[in-house]
N, C-alpha and C positions, 0 to 999 in steps of 0.2 A: 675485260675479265675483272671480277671482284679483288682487292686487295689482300693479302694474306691476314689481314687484321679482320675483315669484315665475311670472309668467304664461308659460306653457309654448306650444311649435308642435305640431303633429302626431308630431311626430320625438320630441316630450320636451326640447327643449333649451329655455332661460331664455332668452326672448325680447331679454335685456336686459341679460344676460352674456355676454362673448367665453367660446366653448370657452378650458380651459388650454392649449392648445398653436397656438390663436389669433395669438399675434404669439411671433417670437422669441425667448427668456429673454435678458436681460442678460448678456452673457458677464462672469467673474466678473473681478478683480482679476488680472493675471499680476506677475511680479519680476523685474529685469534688474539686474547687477551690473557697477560701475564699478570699476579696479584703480587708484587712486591711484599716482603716482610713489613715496612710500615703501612702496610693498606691500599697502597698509590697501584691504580691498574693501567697497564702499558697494553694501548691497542698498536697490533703490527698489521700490516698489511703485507699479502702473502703474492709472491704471482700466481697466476694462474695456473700454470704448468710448465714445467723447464724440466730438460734434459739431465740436469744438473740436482734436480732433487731439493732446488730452492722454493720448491712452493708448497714443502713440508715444515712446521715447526718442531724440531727431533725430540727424543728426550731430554738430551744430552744440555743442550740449548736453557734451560729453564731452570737445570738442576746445576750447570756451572753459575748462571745468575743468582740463583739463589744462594748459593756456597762464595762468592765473590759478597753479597751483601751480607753474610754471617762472616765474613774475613774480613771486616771492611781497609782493614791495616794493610793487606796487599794492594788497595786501590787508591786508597788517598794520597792524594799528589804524586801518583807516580804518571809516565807517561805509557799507557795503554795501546795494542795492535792485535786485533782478530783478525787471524787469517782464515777463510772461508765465511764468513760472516753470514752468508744469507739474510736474516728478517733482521740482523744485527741484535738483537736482545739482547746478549751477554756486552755487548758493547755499552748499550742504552744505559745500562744498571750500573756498569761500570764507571759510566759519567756522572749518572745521579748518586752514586756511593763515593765521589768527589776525586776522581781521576783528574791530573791536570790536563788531560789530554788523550783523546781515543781517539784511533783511526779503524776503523771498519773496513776492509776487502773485500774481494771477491774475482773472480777470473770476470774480465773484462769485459761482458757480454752489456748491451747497452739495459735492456731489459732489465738483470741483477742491478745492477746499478743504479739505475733509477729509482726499482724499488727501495735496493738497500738507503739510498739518500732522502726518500721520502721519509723513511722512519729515523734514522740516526740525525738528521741533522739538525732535526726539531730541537735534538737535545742537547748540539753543541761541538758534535762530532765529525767525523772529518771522512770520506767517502775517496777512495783510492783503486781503482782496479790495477789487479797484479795477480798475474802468473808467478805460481809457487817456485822457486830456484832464480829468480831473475834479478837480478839486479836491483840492491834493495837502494837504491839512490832515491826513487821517488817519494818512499817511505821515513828515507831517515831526516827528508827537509824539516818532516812535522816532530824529529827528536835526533838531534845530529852526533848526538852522542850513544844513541841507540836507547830500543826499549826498557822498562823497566822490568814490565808485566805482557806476557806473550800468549793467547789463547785460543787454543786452536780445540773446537767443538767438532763431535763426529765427522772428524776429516780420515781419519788412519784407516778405514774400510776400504779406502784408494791404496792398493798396498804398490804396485807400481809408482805413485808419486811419496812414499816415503823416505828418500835420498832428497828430494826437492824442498820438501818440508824442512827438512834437517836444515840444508842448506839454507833456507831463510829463516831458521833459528841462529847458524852461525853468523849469518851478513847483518842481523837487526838485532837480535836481546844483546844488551849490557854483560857481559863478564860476571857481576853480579847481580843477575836477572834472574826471570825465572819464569816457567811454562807451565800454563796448568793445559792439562790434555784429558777432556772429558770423552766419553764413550760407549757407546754400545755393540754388541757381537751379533750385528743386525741377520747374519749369518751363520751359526753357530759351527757348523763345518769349518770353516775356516776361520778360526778364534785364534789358531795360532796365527798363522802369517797377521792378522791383526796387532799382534802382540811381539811380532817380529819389529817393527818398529822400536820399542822399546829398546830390543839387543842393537838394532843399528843405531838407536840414541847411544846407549853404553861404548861401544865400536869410536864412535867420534867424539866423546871426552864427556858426554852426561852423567851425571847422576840419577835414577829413573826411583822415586818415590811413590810408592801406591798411596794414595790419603784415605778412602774411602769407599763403598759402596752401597747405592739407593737403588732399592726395586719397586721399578713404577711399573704401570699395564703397559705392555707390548704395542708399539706401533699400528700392524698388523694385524690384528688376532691371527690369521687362518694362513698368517706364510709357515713355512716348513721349518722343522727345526725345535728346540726347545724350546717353550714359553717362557721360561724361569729366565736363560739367559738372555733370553734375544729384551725382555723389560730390565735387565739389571744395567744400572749406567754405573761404571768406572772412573774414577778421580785421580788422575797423577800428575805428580809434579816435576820436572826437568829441570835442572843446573848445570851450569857448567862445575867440572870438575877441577877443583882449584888445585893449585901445587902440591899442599901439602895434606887435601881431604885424603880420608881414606877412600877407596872407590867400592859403593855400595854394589851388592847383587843386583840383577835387573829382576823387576816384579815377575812374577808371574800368575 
């Protein structure tokens, strides 16, 4: 009798292998280019397709790099950590705008990873996978004092992991650090629980600063929702709330 590996149907086909054209190939890698303010063009390379929404370059992404290299004061020399990093670009800009030190994230998947370290490391930067709330030990080798500057790009859409987030704000930014939190209400239904983050910043001893607001073209065009919000990206800043600040309103 045939082996379970080799054992054929009537048709001839391998009982026990998918046809090749069975499930759809992995679309391959694509590349998208950022124009830095002095000129300098940053190719990323994107994956293919992930669960995880890494094989999109967001707004949010391009409009914190840009605003990190118009602040350059917040980057120079300080010690730098994206958490969700994908294609890493805010990270990238952040090295070339004279960070002593960036570390780029991402949930641990071998895939993100790779890609993220193909792009960031060219530049000098440092590739870590981490799950959001965990134990920031492997993070703080590369700054043991903790971060300076903490940047977390359209992560808050996750409103479930917002308690995680937080909590690796407390375990990694410096006392007198500070978080820039860019975004979009890729959703517009749910803009609050979005923005629900901010009041559980406030809850745990933040200061929640709005800086800004850029409206680029929607993602999208044809998802549901308002066009106006779902292309507008949000800039805000977190600190910790020191002894004697006064404790600011949270944005809304």
């Amino acid at each position: 009798m045939a082996g379970r590996d080799t054992e054929l149907d009537e048709e001839g086909w391998a009982l026990f292998e998918e046809p090749k054209d069975f499930r759809p190939p992995t679309p391959p890698p694509t590349e998208v280019q950022h124009t830095c303010l002095d000129g300098d063009v940053i190719t990323l390379r994107l994956v293919g397709s992930h669960p995880l929404w890494g094989h999109y370059l967001w707004n949010a992404a391009p409009t914190l790099s840009t605003y990190l290299e118009e602040h350059a004061s917040l980057v120079r020399e300080k010690r730098v950590l994206e958490l969700g990093a994908a294609a890493g670009l805010p990270s990238i800009v952040a090295r070339k705008t004279g960070a002593s030190s960036v570390v780029a994230t991402d949930y641990p998947d071998p895939d993100l990873l790779q890609n993220l370290a193909h792009n960031v490391e060219r530049y000098g930067g440092h590739v870590v996978g981490f799950i959001w709330g965990a134990d920031g030990a492997p993070l703080l080798t590369h700054a043991p004092e903790g971060f300076d500057l903490v940047l977390l790009s359209d992560l808050i859409f996750n409103h479930q992991a917002h308690p995680a987030l937080i909590d690796t704000l407390d375990r990694c930014m410096r006392r007198d650090g500070q978080a820039l939190v860019f975004f979009s209400h890729h959703r517009p239904h749910l803009a609050e629980r979005d923005l629900a983050f901010f009041t559980l910043a406030e809850e745990r001893g933040y200061v929640c600063t709005k800086l800004q607001e850029w409206v680029l073209s929607p993602m999208f065009p044809d998802d549901p929702g308002d066009a106006q919000v779902r292309a507008t990206v949000h800039g805000y800043t977190l600190r910790h709330r020191s002894r004697d600040a006064e404790a600011a309103p949270c944005p809304s």
